[in-house]
ZAMARGU-4260 file (C-alpha; in steps of 0.2 Angstrom, whole numbers, plus 5000, padded with zeros to 4 digits):
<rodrens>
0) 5652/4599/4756 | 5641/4584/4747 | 5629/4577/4757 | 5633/4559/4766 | 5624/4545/4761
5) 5623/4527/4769 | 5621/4514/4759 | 5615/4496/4765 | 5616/4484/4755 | 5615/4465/4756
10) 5622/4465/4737 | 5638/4472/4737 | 5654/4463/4734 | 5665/4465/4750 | 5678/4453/4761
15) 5667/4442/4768 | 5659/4435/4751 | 5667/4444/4735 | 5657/4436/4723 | 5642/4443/4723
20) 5634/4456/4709 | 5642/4471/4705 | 5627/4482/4701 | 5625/4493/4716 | 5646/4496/4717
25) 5644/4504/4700 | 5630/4512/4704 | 5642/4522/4718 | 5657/4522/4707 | 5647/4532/4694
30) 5642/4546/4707 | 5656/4547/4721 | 5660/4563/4712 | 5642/4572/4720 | 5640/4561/4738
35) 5651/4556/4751 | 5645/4536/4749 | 5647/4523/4764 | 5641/4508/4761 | 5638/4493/4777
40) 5636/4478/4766 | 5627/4466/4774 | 5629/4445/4776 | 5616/4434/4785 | 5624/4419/4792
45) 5609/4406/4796 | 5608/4397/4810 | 5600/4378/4814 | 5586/4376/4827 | 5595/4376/4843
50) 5603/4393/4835 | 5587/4398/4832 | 5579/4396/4852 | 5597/4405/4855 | 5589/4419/4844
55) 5572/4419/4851 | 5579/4421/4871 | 5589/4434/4863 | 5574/4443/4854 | 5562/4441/4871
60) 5575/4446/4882 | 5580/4464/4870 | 5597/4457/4867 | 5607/4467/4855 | 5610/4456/4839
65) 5626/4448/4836 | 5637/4455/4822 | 5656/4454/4815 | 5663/4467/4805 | 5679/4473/4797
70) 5681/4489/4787 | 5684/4490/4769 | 5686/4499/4755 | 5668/4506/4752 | 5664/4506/4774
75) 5659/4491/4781 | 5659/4472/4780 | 5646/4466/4791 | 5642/4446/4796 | 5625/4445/4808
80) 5619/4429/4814 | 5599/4425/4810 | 5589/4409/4808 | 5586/4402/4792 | 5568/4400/4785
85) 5564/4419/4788 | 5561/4416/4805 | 5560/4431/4813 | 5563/4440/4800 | 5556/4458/4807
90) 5562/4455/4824 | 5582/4455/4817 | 5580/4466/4804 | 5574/4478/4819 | 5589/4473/4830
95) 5601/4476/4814 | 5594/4493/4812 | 5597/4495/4831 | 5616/4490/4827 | 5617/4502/4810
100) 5609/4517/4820 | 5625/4516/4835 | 5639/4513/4819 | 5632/4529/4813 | 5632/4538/4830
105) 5652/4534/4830 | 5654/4534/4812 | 5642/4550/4809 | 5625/4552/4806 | 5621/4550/4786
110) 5610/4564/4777 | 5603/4549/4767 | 5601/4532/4771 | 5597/4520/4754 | 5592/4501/4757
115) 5596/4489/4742 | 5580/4480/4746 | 5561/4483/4753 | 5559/4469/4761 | 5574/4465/4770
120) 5588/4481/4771 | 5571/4492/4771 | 5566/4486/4786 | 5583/4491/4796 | 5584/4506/4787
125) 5569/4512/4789 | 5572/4506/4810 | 5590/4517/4810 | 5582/4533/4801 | 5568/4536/4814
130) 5581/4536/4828 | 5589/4549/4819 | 5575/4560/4808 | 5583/4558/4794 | 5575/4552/4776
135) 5576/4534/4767 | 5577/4527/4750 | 5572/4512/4744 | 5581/4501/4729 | 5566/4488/4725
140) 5573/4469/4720 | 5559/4462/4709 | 5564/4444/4712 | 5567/4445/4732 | 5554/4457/4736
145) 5540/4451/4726 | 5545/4433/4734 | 5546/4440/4751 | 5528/4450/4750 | 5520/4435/4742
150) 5526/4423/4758 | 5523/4435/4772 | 5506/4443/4771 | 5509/4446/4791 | 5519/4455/4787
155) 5512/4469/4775 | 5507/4481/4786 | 5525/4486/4793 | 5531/4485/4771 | 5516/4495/4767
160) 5523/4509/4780 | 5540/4507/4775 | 5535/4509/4757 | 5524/4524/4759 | 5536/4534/4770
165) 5551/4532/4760 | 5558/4549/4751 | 5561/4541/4735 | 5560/4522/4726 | 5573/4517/4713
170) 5569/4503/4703 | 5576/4494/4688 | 5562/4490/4677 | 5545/4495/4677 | 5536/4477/4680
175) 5544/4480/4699 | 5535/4496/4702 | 5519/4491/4696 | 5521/4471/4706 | 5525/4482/4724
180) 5507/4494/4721 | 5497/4481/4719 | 5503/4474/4736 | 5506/4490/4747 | 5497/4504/4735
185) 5505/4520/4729 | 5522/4528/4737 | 5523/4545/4744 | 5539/4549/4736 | 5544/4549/4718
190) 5549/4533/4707 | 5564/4533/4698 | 5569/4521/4685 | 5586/4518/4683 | 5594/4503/4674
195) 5607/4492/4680 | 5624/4499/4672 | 5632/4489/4661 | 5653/4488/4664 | 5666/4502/4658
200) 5669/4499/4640 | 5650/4498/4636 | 5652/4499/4616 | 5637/4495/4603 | 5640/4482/4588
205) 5627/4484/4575 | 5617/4468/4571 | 5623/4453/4559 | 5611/4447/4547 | 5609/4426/4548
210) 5614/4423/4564 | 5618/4404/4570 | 5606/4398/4583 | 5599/4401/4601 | 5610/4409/4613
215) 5608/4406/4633 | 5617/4415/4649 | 5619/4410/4664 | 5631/4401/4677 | 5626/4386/4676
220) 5620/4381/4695 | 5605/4392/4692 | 5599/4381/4676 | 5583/4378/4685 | 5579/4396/4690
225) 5585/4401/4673 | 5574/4389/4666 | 5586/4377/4655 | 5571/4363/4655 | 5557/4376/4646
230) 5570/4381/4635 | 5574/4362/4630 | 5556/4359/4627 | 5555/4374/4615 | 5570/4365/4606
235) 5560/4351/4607 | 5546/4356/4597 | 5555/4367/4585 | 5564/4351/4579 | 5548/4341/4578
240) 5542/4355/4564 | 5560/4351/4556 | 5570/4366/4560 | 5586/4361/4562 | 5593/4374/4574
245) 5604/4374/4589 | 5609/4384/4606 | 5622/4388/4615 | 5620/4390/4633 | 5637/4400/4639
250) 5639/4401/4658 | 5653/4392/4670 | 5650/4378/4683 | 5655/4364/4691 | 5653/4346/4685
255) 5637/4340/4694 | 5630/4357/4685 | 5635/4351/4670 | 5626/4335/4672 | 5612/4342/4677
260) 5611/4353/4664 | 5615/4340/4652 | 5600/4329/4659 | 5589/4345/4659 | 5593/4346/4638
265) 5592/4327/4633 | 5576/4324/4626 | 5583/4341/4614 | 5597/4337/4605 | 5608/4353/4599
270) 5613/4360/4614 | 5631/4366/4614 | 5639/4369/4633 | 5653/4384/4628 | 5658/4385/4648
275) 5661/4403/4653 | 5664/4418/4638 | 5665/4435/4645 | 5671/4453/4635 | 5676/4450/4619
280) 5669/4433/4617 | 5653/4435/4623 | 5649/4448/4615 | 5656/4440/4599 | 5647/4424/4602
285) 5630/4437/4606 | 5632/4445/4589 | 5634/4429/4580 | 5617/4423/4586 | 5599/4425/4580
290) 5593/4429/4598 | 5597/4426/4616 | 5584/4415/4625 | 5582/4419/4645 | 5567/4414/4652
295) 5570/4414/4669 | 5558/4409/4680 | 5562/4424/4694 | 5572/4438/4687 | 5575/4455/4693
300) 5582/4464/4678 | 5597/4453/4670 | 5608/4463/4664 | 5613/4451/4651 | 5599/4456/4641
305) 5605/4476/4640 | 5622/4467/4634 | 5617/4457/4620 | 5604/4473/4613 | 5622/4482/4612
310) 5630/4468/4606 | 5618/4468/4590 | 5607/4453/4597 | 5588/4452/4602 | 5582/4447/4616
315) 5568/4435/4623 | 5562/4437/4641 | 5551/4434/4654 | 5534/4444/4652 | 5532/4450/4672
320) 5550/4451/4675 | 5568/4456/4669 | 5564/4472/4658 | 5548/4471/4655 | 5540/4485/4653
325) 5559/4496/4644 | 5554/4491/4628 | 5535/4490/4624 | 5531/4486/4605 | 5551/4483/4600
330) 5548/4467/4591 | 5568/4463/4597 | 5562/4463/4612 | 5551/4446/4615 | 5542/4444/4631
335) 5537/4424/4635 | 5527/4414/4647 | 5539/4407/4657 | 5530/4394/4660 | 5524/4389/4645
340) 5537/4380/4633 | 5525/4384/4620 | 5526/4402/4622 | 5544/4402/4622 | 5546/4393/4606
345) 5534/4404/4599 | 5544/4418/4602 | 5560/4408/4596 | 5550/4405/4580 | 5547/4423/4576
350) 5564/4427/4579 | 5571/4413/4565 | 5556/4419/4551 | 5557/4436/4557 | 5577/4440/4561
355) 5580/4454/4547 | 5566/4464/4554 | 5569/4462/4571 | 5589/4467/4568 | 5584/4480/4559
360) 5574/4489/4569 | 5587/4485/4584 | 5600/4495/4574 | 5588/4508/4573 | 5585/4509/4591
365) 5605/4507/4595 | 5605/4526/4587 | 5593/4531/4596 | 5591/4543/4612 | 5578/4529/4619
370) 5594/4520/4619 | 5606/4530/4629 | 5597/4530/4645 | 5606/4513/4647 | 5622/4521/4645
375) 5634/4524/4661 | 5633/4543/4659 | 5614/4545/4659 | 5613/4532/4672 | 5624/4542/4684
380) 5613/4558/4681 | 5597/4548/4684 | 5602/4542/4699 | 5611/4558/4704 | 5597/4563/4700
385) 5584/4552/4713 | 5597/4554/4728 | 5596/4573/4725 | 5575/4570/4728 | 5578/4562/4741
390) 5589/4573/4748 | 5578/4589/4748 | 5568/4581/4761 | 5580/4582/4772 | 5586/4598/4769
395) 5568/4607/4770 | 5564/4598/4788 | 5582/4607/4793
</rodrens>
């Protein structure tokens, strides 16, 4: 029989809030074949600050912690009640892994249990699997965890524990790995990389020569995080050296966000708002282009980047983040200052004088072996791969 593995994750698209990413879903869906998988997805609903003296009589007084659930296709839907502001951030997490530890006594007690995050489903994780014995994993999230480590040095001792007694780390990119051991020191268990998947359908389009202009991603509500205003600014000085180049910043949103992005933009003319392109027009519109322009101020990995590589279009990106550190030394592959416009104009420079080379080698690389670990199929065997790791651990204490 495959070995059960419990998955919590705060990431996960269920009832209670569809719309969020769809990473760690495929990451299931490519190995249900080898694990009996169970995912708990997780939703904090914040409370005000008479909620929150509620929570603290409830966390002096060793109250259990309030949650609502409903089953679904992948386990559970769950809904927990916590203040806002991190407040008490251990304290529920501690009381969630008291709640995960009982669901599994009725539901089963797991082999495995994998949290989708250090600092947050790490922590009730790591609470649930010493009332059974049982190993843990750890998916890191560069943007959250890095954030949460930096704003609660009080923290870091519990992390630090959490980190070092895990059975196995996954990780998108390497920048997270390396941004974690400089806080909490090196893990006990191994480190596996293993790239956001892209969708089914994954196909490669070989690079076109004399692309038109500058290509942006993103919904348009995150335009700050995104960092629409740096990209303007590189616009700005481009035109003022008299190139006369354009880009497109494709991503949905509502009206305000439009206006707000359109404010962001107007000292830098040339800006084109295309709405939403997904499939076939995106990666169209990513082929057509000379390269895409993301650099995000926080950034875990951004999937977008893998896409437009396939989709024949190199990429510039945020050095400390996204995928830093998958492509050293592939001049497709432009890392930026993020906050320095004139970094990122820099790098849009190189890509205009530069953009036969650049595709070039891209083409090369998108025949490459270097290039299929980003591919479904080696994906699924990496992680198969790391649960398996993690798995032996429990098997050898057995």
């Amino acid at each position: 029989m495959s070995a059960s593995i419990l998955h919590l994750s705060g990431d996960f698209p269920d009832p209670i809030d569809d719309r969020k990413t769809q990473v760690i879903r495929r990451l299931i869906d490519l190995t249900k074949d080898g694990f009996r998988h169970e995912v708990v997805s997780i939703n904090r609903v914040p409370v005000g600050l008479a909620g929150a003296g509620r929570v603290l009589r409830a966390v002096l007084g060793a109250a259990p912690i309030e949650v609502e659930s409903c089953p679904f296709a992948y386990g559970q839907a769950v809904q927990y009640t916590a203040p806002a502001r991190g407040l008490f951030h251990a304290a529920m997490l501690h009381r969630l892994g008291d709640w995960l530890a009982q669901w599994a006594i009725e539901h089963g007690t797991p082999d495995l249990i994998v949290a989708h995050k250090l600092t947050i489903e790490g922590i009730a994780a790591f609470h649930a699997a010493q009332h059974f014995g049982i190993p843990y994993a750890l998916t890191l999230q560069g943007n959250t965890d890095c954030r949460i480590l930096a704003a609660r040095p009080d923290l870091k001792p519990e992390l630090a524990r959490i980190w070092r007694s895990a059975s196995a780390i996954f990780a998108f990119a390497p920048w997270t790995v390396r941004a974690v051991q400089r806080q909490l020191g090196d893990p006990r268990g191994p480190v596996h990389i293993v790239p956001c998947p892209m969708g089914e359908g994954e196909a490669t389009i070989a690079p076109r020569p004399n692309g038109h202009g500058f290509l942006s991603a993103f919904h348009l509500r995150n335009h700050r995080n995104k960092n629409l205003a740096a990209i303007a600014s590189a616009m700005h000085i481009l035109q003022r050296e008299g190139r006369d180049i354009g880009c497109t910043i494709a991503g949905a949103g509502s009206e305000g966000d439009l206006r707000a992005c359109m404010a962001a933009t107007s000292d830098s003319p040339s800006f084109d708002f295309a709405g939403h392109l997904e499939g076939a027009a995106l990666t169209s519109k990513m082929n057509q282009s000379i390269a895409l322009v993301l650099p995000s101020r926080r950034e875990s990995f951004g999937l977008v980047f893998i896409e437009a590589l396939f989709a024949g279009l190199p990429v510039i990106y945020p050095a400390g983040a996204a995928v830093d550190g998958h492509f050293p030394g592939k001049s497709f592959a432009l890392p930026v200052d993020a906050r320095s416009p004139t970094s990122i104009a820099s790098a849009m420079r190189l890509a205009m004088d530069n953009e036969l080379t650049m595709k070039a080698e891209l083409a090369e690389w998108q025949r490459s072996d270097d290039a299929l670990r980003f591919m479904r199929p080696a994906i699924a065997e990496a992680y198969s791969r790391g649960l398996r790791a993690a798995l032996r651990e429990r098997y050898a204490q057995n």
